[in-house]
N, C-alpha and C positions, 0 to 999 in steps of 0.2 A: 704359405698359409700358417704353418707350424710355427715359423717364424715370429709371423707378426703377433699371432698370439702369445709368444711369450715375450714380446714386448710390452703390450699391451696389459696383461699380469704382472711387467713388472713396476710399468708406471702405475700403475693402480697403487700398488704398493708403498712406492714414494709417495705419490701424494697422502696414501691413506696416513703416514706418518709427519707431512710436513702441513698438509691442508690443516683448517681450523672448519668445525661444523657449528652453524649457531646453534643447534639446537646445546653446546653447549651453556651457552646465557637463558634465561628463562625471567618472565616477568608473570609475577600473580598477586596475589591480597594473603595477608595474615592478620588477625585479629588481637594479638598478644603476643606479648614480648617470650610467652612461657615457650612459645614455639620455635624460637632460635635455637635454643640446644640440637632440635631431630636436624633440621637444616643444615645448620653445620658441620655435622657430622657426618652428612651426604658427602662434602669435599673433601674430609678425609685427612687433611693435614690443618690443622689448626695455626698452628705456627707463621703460615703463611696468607693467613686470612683477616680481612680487616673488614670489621662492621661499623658503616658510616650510616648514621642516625639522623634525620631532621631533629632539627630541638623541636618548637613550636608547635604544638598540638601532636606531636608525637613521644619524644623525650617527656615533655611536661606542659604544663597548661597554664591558664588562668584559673586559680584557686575556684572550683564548684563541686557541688554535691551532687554528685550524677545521679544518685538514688532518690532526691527530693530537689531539684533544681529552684521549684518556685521559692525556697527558701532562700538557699546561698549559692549565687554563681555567678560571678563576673566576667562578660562576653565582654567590658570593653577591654580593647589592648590586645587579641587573643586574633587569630588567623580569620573566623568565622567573622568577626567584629569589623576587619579590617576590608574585606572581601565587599562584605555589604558595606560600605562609609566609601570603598572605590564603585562601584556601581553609582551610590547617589553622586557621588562626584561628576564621572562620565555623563548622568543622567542631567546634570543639571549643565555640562560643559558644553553639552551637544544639544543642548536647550530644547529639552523633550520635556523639561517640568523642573519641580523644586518637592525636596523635601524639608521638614520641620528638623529630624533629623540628622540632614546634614549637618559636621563640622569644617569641613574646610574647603577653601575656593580653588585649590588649585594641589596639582601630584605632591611635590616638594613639603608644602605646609601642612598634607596628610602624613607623609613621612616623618617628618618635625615630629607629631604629636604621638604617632604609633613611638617612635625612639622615646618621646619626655614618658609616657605612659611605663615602658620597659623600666625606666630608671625608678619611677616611683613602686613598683609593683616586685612582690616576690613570688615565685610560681610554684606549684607541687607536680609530682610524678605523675604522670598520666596513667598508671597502674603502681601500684602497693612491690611488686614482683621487679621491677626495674632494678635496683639496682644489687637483688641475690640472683638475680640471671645474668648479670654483663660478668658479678664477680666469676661465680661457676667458669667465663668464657674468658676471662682473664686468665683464668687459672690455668687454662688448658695451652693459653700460645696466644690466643685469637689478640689482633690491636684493635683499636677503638679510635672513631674520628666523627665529630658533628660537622654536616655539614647545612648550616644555614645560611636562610633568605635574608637575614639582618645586614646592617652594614659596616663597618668599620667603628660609625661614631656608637655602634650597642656593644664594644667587646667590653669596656666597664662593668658596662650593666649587667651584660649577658654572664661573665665573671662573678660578679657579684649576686646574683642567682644561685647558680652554681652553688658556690660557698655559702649557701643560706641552705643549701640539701646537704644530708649526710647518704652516707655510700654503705654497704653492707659490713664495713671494716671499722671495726670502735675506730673511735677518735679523729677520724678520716673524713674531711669533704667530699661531696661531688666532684666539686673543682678539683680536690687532689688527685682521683680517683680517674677522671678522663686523663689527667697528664700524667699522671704514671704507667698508663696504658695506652699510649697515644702515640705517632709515628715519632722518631727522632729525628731529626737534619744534622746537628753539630754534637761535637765531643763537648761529655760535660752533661750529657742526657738534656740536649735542651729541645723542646718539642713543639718550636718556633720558626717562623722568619723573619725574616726584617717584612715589615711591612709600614703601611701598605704597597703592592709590590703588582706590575703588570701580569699576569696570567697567560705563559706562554707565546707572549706577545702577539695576541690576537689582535687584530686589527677590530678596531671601535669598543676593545671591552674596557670594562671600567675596571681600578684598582681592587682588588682584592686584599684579605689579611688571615695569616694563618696565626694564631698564637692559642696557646698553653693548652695543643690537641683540637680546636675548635676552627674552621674556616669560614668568613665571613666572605659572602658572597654578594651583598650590594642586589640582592634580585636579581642573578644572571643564570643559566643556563643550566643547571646543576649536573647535567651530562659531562657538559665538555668543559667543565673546570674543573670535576671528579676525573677527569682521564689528563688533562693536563697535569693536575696535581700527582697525581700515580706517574706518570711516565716521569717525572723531575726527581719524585721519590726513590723509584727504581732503575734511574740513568746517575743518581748523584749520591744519594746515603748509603746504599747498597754495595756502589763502589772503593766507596770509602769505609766498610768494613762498620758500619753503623746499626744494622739491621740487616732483616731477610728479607728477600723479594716478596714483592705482594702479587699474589698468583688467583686470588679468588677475593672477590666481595659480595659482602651482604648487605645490601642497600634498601633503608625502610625511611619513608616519607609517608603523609599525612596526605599529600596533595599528589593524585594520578597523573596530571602533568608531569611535575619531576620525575616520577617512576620509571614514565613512559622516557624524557631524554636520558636518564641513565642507562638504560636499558639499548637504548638505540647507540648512543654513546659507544657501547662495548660489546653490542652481537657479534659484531664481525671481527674482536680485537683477538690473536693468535696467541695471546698470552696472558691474558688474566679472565676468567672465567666471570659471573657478572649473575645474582639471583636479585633481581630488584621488586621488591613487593610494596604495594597501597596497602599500608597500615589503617586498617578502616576503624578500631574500636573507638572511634570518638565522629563518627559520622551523624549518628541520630544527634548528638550534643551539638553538632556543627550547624546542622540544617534545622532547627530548633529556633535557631533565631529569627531566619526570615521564612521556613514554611512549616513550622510546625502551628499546634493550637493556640499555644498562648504566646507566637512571636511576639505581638503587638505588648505584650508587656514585657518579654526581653528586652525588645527593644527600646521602651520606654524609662527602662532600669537603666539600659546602657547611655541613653542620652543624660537621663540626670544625675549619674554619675559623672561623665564627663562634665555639665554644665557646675555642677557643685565642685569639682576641681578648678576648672576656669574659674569661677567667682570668686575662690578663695586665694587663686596667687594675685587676681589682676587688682584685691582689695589688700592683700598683705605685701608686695612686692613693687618695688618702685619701678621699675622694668623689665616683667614679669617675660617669659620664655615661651611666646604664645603666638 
């Protein structure tokens, strides 16, 4: 009996040190960016921490006045915008009715229009504090990585966004600002891949693109291309004396879905730790359009805004991108 129990003590032991407990990973809500400093600082090693950010209604917006909306706010182009224009789609696909508002007949040509929308539109922070918090986290070791729902044909755009924000560093872009602090792959500090490029080679996913700190995702899975990503990172640049292992992330999106695959992505994973929070400060902003008081005339903003863009290329352009 003596015996068995110090067997029994001693595999405990082993495993207590080789097991992984999920309650290591944790998944909740943050309201502001101001609250990443306490959080990270829970893990304790900064150096080895990389904070992967949704752009799109989390990073930054479509340009509006939260404090007076009825004035200045443009929902078309923006996540909330796109949500409802795929509802009337589905609605009208699955011939349950029509709206007035819809713009387009099919996935693909909604796509189209959300990307031509990106290119003509330039976005603001979705808080004042963004980018004297990332520097603060810069400072300390932390890397930085966007991981969006866009697709390969928005890296222009999304670039060009970017480069239309300034960072908390005179002189310095946004766009400078993520790639200076963003994962390395190759000597020569290049914070790229060749892309578009298969993602682990998962059977039926679509190409993905990582360039200058930013991964574009084509609408897939944002769990399991975050951990594909991390394992290539930390099986390939790490080995090659590039960087330091990524042992923790801090993972903040706009949309509970993704939270929730990130998060399942990496409960169980014995090697990188995982806090993924629903970034909610733009929730009342989001659900504003289709069930707040004055939807009906967000909405009605956002159509003829859209409809005075269409009239104006399909009368100035000879083969207009529509």
């Amino acid at each position: 009996m003596k015996r068995i129990l110090v067997v029994l003590v001693a595999l405990t032991a082993v495993l207590g040190f080789s097991s992984f407990s999920p309650a290591e990973s944790k998944q909740g809500k943050i309201s502001s960016f101001t609250q990443l400093p306490e959080i990270i600082t829970q893990f304790g090693d900064p150096a080895v921490t990389l904070l992967v950010m949704d752009d799109d209604d989390t990073l930054t917006m479509m340009p509006c006045n939260l404090k007076s909306p009825m004035e200045r706010c443009q929902y078309l182009g923006g996540p909330a915008w796109f949500s409802w224009q795929n509802k009337l789609l589905n609605h009208y696909l699955d011939k349950k009715g029509d709206s007035p508002f819809r713009i387009a007949s099919n996935q693909q040509q909604l796509f189209d229009i959300s990307s031509l929308l990106f290119s003509l539109s330039d976005m603001v922070f979705t808080e004042e504090s963004i980018p004297s918090v990332l520097n603060t986290l810069t400072q300390q070791g932390v890397r930085l990585l966007v991981e969006t729902a866009r697709g390969g044909s928005d890296v222009s755009s999304t670039q060009r966004q970017f480069r239309a924000l300034n960072s908390a560093r005179d002189g310095e872009t946004f766009e400078q600002f993520i790639q200076q602090n963003a994962l390395v792959f190759q000597s020569g500090y290049v914070t790229s891949l060749a892309s578009p490029y298969a993602p682990c080679r998962i059977p039926g996913s679509r190409p993905i693109s990582y360039s200058q700190g930013m991964m574009f995702l084509a609408g897939q899975n944002k769990g399991v291309m975050l951990k594909c990503f991390v394992q290539h990172y930390n099986q390939n640049a790490v080995q090659a004396g590039l960087g330091l292992r990524i042992k923790n992330i801090v993972f903040l999106d706009d949309t509970l879905e993704n939270v929730t695959h990130v998060y399942d992505a990496f409960k169980m994973d014995p090697e990188v730790r995982v806090r993924a929070y629903h970034y909610t400060a733009l929730q009342p902003h989001k659900a504003a359009l289709t069930m707040g008081k004055y939807h009906g005339v967000f909405q009605e903003k956002a159509h003829k805004r859209w409809s005075a863009i269409k009239t104006t290329m399909e009368a100035q352009l000879l083969i207009p991108n529509l």
